[in-house]
C-alpha positions as CSV (number, residue, x, y, z in Angstrom):
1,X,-45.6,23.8,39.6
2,X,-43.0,22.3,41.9
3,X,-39.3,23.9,41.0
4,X,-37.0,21.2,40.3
5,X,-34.3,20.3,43.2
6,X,-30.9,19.5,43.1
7,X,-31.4,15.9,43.3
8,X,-34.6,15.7,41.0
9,X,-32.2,17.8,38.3
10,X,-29.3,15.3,39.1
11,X,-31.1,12.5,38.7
12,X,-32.6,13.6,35.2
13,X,-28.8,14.1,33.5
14,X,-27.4,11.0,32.2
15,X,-24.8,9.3,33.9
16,X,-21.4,8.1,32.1
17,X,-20.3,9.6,29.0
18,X,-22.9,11.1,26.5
19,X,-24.4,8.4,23.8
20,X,-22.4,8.2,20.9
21,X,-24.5,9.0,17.4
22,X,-24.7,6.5,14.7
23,X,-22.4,8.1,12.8
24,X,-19.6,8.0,15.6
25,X,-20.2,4.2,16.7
26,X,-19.6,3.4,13.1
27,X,-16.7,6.0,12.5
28,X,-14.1,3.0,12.1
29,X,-16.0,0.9,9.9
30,X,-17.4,4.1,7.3
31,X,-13.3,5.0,7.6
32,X,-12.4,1.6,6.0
33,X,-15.1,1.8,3.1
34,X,-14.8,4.9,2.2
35,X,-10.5,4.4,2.1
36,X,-11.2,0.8,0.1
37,X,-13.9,2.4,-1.9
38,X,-11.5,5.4,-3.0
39,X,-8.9,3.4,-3.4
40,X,-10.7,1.7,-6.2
41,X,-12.2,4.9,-8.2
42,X,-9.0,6.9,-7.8
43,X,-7.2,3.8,-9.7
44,X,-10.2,3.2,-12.0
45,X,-10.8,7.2,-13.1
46,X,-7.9,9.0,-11.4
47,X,-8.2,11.5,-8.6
48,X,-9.0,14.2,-10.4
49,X,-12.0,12.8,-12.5
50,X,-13.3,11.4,-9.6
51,X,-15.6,13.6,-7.1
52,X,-16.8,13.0,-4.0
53,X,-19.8,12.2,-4.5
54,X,-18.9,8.8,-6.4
55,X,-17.1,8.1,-3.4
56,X,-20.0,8.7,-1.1
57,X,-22.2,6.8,-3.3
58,X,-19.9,3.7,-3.8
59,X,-20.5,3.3,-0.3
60,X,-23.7,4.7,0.2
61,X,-23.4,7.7,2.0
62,X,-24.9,11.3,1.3
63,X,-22.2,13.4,-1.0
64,X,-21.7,15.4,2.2
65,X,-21.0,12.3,4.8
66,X,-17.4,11.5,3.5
67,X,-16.3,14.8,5.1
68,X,-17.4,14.2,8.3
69,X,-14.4,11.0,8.5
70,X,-11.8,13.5,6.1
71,X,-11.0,16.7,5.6
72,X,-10.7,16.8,2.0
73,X,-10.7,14.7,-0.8
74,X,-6.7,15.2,-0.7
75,X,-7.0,13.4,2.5
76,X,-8.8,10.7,1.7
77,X,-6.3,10.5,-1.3
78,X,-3.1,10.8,1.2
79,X,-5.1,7.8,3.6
80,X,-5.1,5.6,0.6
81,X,-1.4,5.8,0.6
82,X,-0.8,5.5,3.7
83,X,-2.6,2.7,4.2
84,X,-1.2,1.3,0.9
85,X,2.1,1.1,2.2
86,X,1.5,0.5,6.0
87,X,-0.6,-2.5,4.5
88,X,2.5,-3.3,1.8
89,X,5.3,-3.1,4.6
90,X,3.0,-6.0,7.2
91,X,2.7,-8.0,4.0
92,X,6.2,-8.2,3.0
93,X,7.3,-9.1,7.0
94,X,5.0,-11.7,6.9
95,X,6.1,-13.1,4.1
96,X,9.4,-13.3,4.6
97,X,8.8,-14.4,8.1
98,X,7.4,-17.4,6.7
99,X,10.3,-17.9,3.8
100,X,12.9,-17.6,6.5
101,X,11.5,-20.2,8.7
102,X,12.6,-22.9,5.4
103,X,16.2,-21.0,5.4
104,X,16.4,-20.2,1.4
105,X,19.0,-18.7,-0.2
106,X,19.4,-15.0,-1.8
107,X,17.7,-15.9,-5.0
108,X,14.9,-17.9,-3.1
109,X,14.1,-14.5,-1.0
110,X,14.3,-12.5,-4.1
111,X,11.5,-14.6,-5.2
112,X,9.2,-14.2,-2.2
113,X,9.8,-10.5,-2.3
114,X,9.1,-10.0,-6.3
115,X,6.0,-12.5,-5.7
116,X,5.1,-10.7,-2.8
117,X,5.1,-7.3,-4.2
118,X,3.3,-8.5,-7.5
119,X,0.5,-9.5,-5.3
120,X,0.5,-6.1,-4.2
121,X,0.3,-4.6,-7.1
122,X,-1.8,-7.2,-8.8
123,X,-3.6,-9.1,-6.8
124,X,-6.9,-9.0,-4.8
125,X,-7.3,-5.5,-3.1
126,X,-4.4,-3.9,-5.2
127,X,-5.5,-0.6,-5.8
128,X,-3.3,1.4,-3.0
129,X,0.1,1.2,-4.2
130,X,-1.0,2.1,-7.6
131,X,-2.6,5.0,-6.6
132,X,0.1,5.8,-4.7
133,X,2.7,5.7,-7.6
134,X,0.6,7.8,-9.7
135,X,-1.4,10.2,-8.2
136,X,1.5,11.7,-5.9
137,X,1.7,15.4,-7.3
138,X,-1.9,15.8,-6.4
139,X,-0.7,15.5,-2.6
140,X,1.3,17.7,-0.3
141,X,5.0,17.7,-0.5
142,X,4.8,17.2,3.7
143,X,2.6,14.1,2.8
144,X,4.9,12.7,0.6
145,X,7.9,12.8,2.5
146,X,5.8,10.9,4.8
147,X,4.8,8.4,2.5
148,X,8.7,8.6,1.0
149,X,9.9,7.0,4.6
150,X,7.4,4.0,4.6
151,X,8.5,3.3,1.0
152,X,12.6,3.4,2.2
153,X,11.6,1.4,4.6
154,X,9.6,-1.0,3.0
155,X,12.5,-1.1,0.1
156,X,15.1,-1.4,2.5
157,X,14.6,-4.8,3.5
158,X,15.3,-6.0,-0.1
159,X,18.6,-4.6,0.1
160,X,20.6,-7.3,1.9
161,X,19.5,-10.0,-0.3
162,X,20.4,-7.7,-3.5
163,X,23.4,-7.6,-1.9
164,X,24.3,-11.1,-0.9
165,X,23.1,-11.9,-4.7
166,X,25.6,-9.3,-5.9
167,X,28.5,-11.2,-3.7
168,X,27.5,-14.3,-5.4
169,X,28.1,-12.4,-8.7
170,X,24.4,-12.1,-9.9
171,X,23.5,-8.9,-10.6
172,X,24.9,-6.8,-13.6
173,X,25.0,-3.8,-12.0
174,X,25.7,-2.1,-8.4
175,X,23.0,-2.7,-5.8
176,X,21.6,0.7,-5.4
177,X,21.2,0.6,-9.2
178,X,19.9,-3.0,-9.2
179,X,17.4,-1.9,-7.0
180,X,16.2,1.0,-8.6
181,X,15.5,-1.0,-12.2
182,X,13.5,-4.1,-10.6
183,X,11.1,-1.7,-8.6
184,X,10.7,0.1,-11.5
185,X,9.7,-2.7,-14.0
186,X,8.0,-4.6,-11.2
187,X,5.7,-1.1,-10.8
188,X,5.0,-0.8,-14.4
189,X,3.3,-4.0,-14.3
190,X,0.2,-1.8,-12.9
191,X,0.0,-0.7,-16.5
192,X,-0.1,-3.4,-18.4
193,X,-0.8,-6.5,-16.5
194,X,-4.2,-8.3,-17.1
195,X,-5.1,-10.9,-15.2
196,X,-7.5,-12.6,-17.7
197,X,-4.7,-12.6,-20.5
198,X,-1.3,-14.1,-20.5
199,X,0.8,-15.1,-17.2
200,X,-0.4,-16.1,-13.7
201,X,1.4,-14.1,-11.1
202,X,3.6,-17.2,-9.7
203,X,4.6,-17.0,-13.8
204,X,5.2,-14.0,-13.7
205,X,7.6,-13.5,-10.6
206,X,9.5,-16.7,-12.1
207,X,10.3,-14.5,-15.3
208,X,11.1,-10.9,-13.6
209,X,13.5,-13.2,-11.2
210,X,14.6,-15.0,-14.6
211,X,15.2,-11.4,-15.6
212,X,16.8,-9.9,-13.1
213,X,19.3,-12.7,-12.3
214,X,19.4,-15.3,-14.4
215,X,19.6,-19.4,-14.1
216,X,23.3,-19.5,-12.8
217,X,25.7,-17.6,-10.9
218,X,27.9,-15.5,-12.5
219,X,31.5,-14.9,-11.4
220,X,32.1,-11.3,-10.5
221,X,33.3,-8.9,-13.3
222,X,33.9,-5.6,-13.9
223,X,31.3,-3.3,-12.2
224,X,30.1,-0.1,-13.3
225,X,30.8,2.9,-10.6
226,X,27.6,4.2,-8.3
């Protein structure tokens, strides 16, 4: 039997980088459905009720394949978020982006934003920031400090147009205040809204503005302290 050579063993290894498995070509792809697929039980039956293997199933994976993309099921749970709000923050740009081009005014832009972030939380695809508003005790208090910054941020942009409508003397309160009370009523709206009963979400944005601001400006009056 001939011994092999350097050049005959050479020529047998593979050249370039080693063949990626099926698994690893698809990594991206099983990333996303497994996030969406999440996204949608953890809203449905909550994060606790809901195991790992209805997640790999959803998607049809093996009950063990899910942690070969995460960690955990908390970080599946924390990518969820994240992506929620990454997701949330490019939406609202864009839609602003596109308001801005037709140069409204405050209350105009208060409108995009409330329609904009009912579609969010409503629309097609809405499961993220739900879960993220309430499943966040069963994540790390590193994690959601993370997710705490993309929600400033993603908040902060409605704070000059709050604050151009309090100039014009439409809000009742101080802007830091305003601000606080119309995320939280917009949020709730995960609770209770159904889209086969009652209001259409362009409805719906017309009343919370309605709500928030009123028909006509007001002069300025006495505010209450921050």
């Amino acid at each position: 039997m001939q011994t092999p050579t350097a050049d005959t063993t050479a020529a047998r290894r593979p050249r370039g980088r080693p063949r990626k498995t099926l698994d690893e070509r698809d990594d991206g792809n099983r990333r996303v459905e497994l996030v969406n697929a999440a996204a949608r039980l953890f809203r449905r039956k909550g994060f606790d009720a809901t195991s790992t293997r209805d997640i790999a199933t959803a998607v049809g994976m093996h009950s063990g394949s899910p942690f070969y993309h995460f960690k955990s099921k908390g970080a599946l749970l924390y990518a969820v978020m994240d992506e929620g709000m990454r997701s949330a923050t490019l939406r609202q740009t864009a839609a602003l982006e596109q308001a801005c081009a037709a140069l409204p005014d405050a209350a105009a832009l208060l409108r995009v934003l409330v329609r904009n972030h009912f579609d969010i939380l409503l629309g097609p695809g809405s499961d993220f920031i739900p879960v993220m508003l309430y499943e966040s005790r069963s994540i790390t208090a590193r994690q959601r400090s993370s997710l705490a910054k993309l929600q400033s941020d993603y908040e902060s942009v409605w704070q000059p147009v709050l604050q151009a409508l309090s100039e014009q003397g439409r809000l009742g309160c101080p802007v830091k205040l305003a601000r606080l009370l119309i995320f939280g009523a917009l949020n709730w709206s995960a609770q209770w809204f159904d889209a086969k009963k009652g209001a259409s979400l362009d409805e719906l944005a017309d009343a919370a503005v309605a709500l928030f601001i009123g028909n006509n400006p007001k002069p300025p009056g006495r505010r209450v302290r921050p």
